[in-house]
C-alpha positions, -999 to +999 in steps of 0.1 A: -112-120+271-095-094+294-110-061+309-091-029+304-084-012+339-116+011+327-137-016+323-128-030+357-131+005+376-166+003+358-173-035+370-170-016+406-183+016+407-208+015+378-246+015+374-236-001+342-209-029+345-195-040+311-212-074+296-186-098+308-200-090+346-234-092+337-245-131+334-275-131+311-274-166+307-282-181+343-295-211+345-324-211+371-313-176+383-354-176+397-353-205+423-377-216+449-371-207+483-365-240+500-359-245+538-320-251+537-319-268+573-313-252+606-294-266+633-300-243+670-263-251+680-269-243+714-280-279+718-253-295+702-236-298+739-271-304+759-272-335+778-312-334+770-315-325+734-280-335+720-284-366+702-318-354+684-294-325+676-264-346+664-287-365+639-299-336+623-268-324+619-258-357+602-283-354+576-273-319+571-240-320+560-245-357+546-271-341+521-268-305+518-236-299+535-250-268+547-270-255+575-283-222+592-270-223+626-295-207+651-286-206+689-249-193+684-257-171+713-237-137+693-253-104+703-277-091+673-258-054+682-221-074+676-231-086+641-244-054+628-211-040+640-193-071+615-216-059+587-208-017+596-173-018+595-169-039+563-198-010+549-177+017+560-145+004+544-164-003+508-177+034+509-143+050+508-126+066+478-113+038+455-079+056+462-080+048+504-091+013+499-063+001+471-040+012+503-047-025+515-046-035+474-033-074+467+001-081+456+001-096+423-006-139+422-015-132+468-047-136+482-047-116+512-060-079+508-085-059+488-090-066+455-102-093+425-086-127+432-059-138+411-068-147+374-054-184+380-078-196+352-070-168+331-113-171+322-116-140+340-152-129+349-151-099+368-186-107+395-202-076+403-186-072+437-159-062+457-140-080+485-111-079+512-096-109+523-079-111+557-059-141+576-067-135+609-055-169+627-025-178+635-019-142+650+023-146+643+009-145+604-009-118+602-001-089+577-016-059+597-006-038+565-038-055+547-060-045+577-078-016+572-073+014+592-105+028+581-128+025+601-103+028+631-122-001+649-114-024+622-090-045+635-107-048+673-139-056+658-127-087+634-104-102+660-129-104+682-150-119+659-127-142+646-121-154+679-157-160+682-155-181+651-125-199+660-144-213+690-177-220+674-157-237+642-146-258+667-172-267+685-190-277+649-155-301+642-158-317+674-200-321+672-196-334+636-170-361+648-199-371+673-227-375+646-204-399+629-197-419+664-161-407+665-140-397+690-143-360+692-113-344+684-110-367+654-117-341+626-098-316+651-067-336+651-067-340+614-057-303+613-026-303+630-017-283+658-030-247+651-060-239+619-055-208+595-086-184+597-092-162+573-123-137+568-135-121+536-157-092+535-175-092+504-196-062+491-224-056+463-230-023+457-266-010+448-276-007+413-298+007+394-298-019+361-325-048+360-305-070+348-298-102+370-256-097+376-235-128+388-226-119+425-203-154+430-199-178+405-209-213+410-181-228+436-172-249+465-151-237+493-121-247+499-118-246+531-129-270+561-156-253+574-172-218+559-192-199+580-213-167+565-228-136+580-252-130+555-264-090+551-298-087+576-323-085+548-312-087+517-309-126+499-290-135+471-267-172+479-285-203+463-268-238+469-269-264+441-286-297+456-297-334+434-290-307+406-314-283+414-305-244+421-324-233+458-324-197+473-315-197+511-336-179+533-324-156+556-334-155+592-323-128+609-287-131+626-286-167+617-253-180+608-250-203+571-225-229+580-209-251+551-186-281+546-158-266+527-135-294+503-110-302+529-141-316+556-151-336+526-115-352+520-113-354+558-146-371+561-137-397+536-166-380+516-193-389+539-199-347+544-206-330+511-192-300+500-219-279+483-217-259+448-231-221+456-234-192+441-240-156+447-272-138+422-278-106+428-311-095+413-322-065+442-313-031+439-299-028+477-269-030+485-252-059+505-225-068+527-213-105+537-189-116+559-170-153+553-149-169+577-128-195+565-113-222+588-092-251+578-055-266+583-023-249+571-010-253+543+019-278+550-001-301+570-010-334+550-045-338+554-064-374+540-093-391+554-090-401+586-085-441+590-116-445+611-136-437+582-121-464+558-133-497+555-144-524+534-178-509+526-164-477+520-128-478+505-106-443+510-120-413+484-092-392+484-058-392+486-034-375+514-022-344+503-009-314+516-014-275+496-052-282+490-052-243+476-024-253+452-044-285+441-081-259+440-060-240+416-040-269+395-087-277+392-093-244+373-069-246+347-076-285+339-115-273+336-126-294+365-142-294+398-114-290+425-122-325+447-122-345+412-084-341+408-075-353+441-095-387+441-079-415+454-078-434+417-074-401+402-041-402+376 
């Protein structure tokens, strides 16, 4: 089923988005709020407190492959500015922001994704996508110039995110007794960032409206500003749907599909979703990190043996493969196992 262009300006601006954004059949859509675990990553590189800090990080991403990261040591003031200028872009006449519109079949800009599946759901949301790393690939022509502190406020947040995505790689290698520029080395010699603002606007219907549908990242590592008080991400664990808490300014860090490949599937890549059942308005921020495209990524030797044989195989184009997953009607990491024909 397609939406006419009326029917996606309504999905947007509408107290009333057409049926196909409003998912009446959610499974679970009323969870229980269960403590998702939190790693303070301030201790991650304490001579004291580090290998307490390394195990719980272990079990983390071994069972939920996610984590609220406390400690980060990011000014409370810095993060509301994230959250403000990704408001004050979503606020503009639809007009200003389709100046930064997507290209047909790209990513990058503001806009729906690309209808790869051609099962389009239209979430009740909108969204910009930037790539923000490696600087000699960014389109500054998708960068907003409203609000004009766009650009210096999201590279200096990327930059922050850049460091601490790193200092999680090198800290997960060490939970796992590797080296630790293992996982690090396994992306080549410089990461792609990208950052997604993602916006739900208020509304006044009681219905509970899909935000995200159900997903893993495809990334290496995710990490979310979620909005300050406002909740709405639940991550899918032994089959079970829970809500994750917010704490305020805390950081939700996940393994994203390429970690899990890299780690020989030791670190899970979790299945979330966005519901969206307040009547407030919200604003997230994604940053994505994870190797460039043309660099073969596989799991690294040190992580195949005899008790555990290799998972996946070594590929290159993971976003091509994530794709090639939606119109075969299966979960992206199932087409790229090892023994998978």
């Amino acid at each position: 089923m397609w939406l006419t262009k009326h029917e996606r300006e309504i999905s947007i601006n509408s107290d009333n988005p057409p049926p196909l954004c409003i998912q009446k059949e959610i499974s679970n859509p009323h969870t229980p709020l269960v403590p998702i675990p939190v790693i303070d990553i301030s201790l991650l590189s304490s001579e004291e407190r580090e290998d307490d800090e390394l195990e719980r990080l272990r079990v983390a991403l071994t069972s939920w492959g996610c984590f609220r990261a406390i400690g980060h040591g990011i000014e409370s003031s810095f993060l509301d500015k994230v959250r403000e200028i990704g408001k004050q872009f979503f606020v503009l006449p639809p007009e200003e922001k389709q100046k930064f519109g997507r290209a047909a079949n790209d990513l990058e800009g503001y806009g729906n994704d690309p209808n790869v599946s051609r099962k389009i759901i239209f979430n009740r949301s909108e969204r910009i996508l930037i790539k923000v790393a490696p600087e000699d690939q960014r389109r500054l022509e998708r960068w907003p110039s409203n609000p004009s502190d766009f650009l210096e406020v999201l590279d200096e947040y990327s930059a922050i995110m850049k460091s601490k995505s790193r200092l999680l790689l090198r800290a997960m290698a060490r939970s796992l007794n590797l080296e630790e520029d293992c996982f690090l080395n396994a992306y080549g010699d410089e990461e792609l960032i990208g950052a997604r603002f993602n916006y739900y606007p208020a509304s006044s219907s009681s219905d509970i409206v899909q935000g995200a549908e159900p997903h893993s990242d495809g990334s290496g590592i995710t990490i979310l500003l979620q909005d300050k008080q406002v909740e709405g991400l639940q991550v899918l664990k032994d089959g079970k749907w829970s809500r994750v808490p917010i704490i305020p300014d805390a950081l939700v860090v996940n393994v994203g599909d390429q970690m899990q490949i890299i780690s020989n599937g030791i670190f899970k890549s979790p299945t979330h979703r966005v519901i969206l059942e307040s009547k407030k308005e919200r604003i997230w921020v994604a940053v994505f990190h994870l190797p460039q495209y043309e660099v073969e990524i596989g799991p690294v030797q040190c992580l195949i043996d005899e008790n555990r044989p290799q998972q996946y195989r070594n590929l290159k184009n993971y976003r091509g493969h994530y794709e090639d997953s939606l119109f075969q009607g299966k979960a992206p990491l199932e087409i790229v196992k090892f023994n998978a024909i």
